[in-house]
C-alpha positions, 0 to 999 in steps of 0.5 A: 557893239552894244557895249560900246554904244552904251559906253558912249552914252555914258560918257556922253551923260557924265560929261553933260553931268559935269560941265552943267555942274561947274556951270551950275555953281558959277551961276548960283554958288555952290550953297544953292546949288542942288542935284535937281537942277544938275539934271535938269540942266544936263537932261540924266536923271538924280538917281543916274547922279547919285549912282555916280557921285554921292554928293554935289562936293563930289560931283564938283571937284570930279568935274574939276580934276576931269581934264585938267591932270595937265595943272598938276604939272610943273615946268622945269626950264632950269629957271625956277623962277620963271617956272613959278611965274608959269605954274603959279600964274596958271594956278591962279588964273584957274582959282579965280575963274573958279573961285565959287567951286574951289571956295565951296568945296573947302568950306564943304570939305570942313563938314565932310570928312570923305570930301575932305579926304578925295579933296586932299588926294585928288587936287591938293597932293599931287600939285603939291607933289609936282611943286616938292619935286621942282623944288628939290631939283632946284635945290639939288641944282642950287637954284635954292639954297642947300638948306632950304626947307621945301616944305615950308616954301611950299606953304609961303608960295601958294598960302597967299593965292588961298588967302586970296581966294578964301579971306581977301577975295581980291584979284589973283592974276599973274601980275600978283604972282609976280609981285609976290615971287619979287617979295618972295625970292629976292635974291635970283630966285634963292628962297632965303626966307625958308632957309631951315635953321636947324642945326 
C-alpha cells in the first residue's frame, strides 16, 4: 500500500503543479512567470519541479493537454459544417481563455527547439490529424468537392483563430467562427476556395 500512498501524493502535487501554473500565467503572463512562484503557490518544491518538467513552457503546455485530449476530437454528425461550427467554436473558446499561455508558448517555442518539437507533437498535430480525418470523410462523402486540397483547408480554416489570437488580438468566440465558415464555405459548406488545381 505504500506504493500507492505515494502514487497519490504524487499525483496530488502534479496536479496542484499544473493548475497553480495555468493560473500563475493567467495572472502575470507568461514572461513573468517563474518556477519559484509555481511552488510556491502549489506548496511542491523547484527541485520536485524540475525533476518533472525542464522548463515552465514545458510545464504550461503539460498543463494544457492534461485533461483536455477530448479538444483533439472531431464531431462527425455528417454535416460538416455544423461540425465546424462545434470543433472550431470550442477551439476558440478555449484560445481565448488561454490566450496568455497559448501565446507564450509559441513565442517560447521560437527560441526552444525542444518546446517546439513537444509543442508540434502534443497539441498541434493530433487536432490537426482529427480535423485531416473529418475532412477527408467529408470529401469521401462529398461534403467537399473531390479535389479539394484538405491540407490546404486546414490552414484557411484555423490561421484566421491564430491570427486572431497572435497579431489582432481581438475576440475569438463562436459568432466569429461562424462569420468565418459563412465566408469560408459558401456554397453548403463545399470548400471551393481550397479546390486543387493541379491537373
Amino acid at each position: 500500500m505504500a506504493w500507492a500512498n505515494q502514487y497519490r501524493r504524487n499525483e496530488d502535487s502534479r496536479q496542484a503543479i499544473l493548475t497553480a501554473a495555468l493560473d500563475l500565467c493567467r495572472e502575470v503572463g507568461y514572461d513573468a512567470l517563474r518556477i519559484e512562484a509555481i511552488a510556491r503557490r502549489a506548496g511542491a518544491g523547484k527541485q520536485t519541479i524540475y525533476r518533472w518538467w525542464p522548463s515552465k513552457g514545458v510545464l504550461l503546455l503539460d498543463a494544457l493537454t492534461t485533461g483536455s485530449s477530448d479538444s483533439a476530437a472531431f464531431p462527425d454528425t455528417g454535416d460538416l459544417e455544423a461540425d465546424l461550427v462545434t470543433q472550431m467554436g470550442s477551439a476558440a473558446r478555449n484560445m481565448s481563455t488561454l490566450a496568455p499561455i497559448l501565446i507564450g508558448l509559441i513565442e517560447g517555442a521560437h527560441h526552444d527547439p525542444d518546446l517546439a518539437e513537444r509543442l508540434s507533437a502534443e497539441l498541434i498535430t493530433p487536432r490537426r490529424e482529427a480535423c485531416r480525418t473529418r475532412l477527408q470523410a467529408a470529401v469521401d462523402r462529398g461534403e467537399l468537392d473531390p479535389g479539394t486540397d484538405v491540407e490546404l483547408l486546414i490552414d484557411q480554416l484555423y490561421g484566421p483563430l491564430y491570427y486572431r489570437l497572435l497579431a489582432a488580438r481581438d475576440t475569438l468566440d463562436e459568432a466569429y467562427v461562424r462569420r468565418h465558415l459563412a465566408a469560408l464555405l459558401p456554397a453548403g459548406g463545399r470548400a471551393t476556395p481550397a479546390v486543387s488545381t493541379s491537373p
